[in-house]
C-alpha positions in Angstrom: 2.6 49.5 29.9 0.8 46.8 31.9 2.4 44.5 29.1 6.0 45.2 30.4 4.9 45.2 33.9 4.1 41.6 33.4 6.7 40.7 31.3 9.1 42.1 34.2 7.3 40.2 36.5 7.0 37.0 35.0 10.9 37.6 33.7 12.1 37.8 37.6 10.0 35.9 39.3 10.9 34.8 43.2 12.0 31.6 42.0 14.3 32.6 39.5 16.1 34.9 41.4 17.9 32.4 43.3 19.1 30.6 39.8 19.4 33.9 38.3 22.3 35.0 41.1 23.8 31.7 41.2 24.6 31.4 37.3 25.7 35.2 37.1 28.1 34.8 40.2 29.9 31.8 38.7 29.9 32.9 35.1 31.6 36.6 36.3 34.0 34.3 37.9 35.0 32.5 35.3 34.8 34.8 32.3 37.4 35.8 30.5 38.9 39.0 30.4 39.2 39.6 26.6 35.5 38.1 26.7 32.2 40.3 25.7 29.4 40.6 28.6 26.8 40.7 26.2 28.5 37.2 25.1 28.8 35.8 28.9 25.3 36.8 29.3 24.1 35.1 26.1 26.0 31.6 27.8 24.4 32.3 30.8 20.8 32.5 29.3 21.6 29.6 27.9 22.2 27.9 30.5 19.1 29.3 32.7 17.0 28.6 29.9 17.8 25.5 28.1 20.5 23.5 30.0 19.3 23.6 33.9 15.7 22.5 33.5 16.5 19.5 31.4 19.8 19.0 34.0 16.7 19.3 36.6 14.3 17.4 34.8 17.1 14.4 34.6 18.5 14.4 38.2 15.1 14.2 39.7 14.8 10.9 37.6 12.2 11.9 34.9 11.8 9.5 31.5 13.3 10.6 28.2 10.2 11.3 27.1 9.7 14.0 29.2 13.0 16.0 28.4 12.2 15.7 24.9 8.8 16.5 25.2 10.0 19.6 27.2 12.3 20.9 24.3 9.6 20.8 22.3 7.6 23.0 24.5 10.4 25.1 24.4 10.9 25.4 20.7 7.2 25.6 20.4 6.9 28.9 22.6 10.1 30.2 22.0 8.1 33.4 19.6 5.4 33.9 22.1 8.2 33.7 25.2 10.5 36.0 23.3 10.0 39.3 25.2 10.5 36.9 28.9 13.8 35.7 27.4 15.2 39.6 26.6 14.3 40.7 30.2 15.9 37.9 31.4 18.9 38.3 29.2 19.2 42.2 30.5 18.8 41.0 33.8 21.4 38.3 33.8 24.1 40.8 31.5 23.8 43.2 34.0 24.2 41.0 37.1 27.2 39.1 35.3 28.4 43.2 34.7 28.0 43.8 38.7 30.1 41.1 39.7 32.7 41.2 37.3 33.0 45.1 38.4 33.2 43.8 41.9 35.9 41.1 41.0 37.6 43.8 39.4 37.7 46.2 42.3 38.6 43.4 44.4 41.5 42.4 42.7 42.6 45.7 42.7 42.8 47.0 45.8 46.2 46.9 47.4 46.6 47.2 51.5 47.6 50.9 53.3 51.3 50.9 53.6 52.0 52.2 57.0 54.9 55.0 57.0 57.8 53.9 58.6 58.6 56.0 62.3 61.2 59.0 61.5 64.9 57.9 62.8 65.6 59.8 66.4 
């Protein structure tokens, strides 16, 4: 139990929260209808995962050799980091979920129609 406890923790931590909310907002926005969450949230780990700490690691102007060196860190611990990347998968499929429900209900709500006065 103290396994999954940290796993949770390390899987949310306060700096990923921001990112986490960020990539889940705009991905709910711009899925598809016909489109799978579980496949949205798949995209979206991918992008937390892979494609914004190299983005990241090339804006702030490091070498090459660094973003290739971090890929292979990635590759390297991708079996030992495998139960972070399911909680963060959960965590990001059900926050993509939230916001698509909340797009949904948004975009169908209609305004109270006001009865019209009886004639005198």
């Amino acid at each position: 139990m103290e396994d999954l406890n940290y796993i949770l923790g390390i899987g949310f931590s306060g700096a990923d929260i921001t990112r986490a909310v960020i990539i889940a907002f705009f991905m709910a926005m711009l899925a598809p209808k016909k489109r799978s969450i579980w496949f949205i949230g798949f995209i979206a780990l991918l992008i937390d995962r892979i494609v914004w700490p190299i983005l990241g690691m090339a804006i702030s102007g490091s070498g090459v050799h660094s973003v290739y060196a971090s890929i292979g860190a990635f590759a390297e611990t991708f079996g030992n980091d495998l139960g972070l990347y399911v909680v963060r998968y959960l965590g990001l499929t059900i926050l993509i979920a939230a916001f698509v429900a909340a797009r949904t209900r948004i975009h169908t709500m209609k305004p109270i129609k006001k009865s019209k006065p009886a004639a005198a």
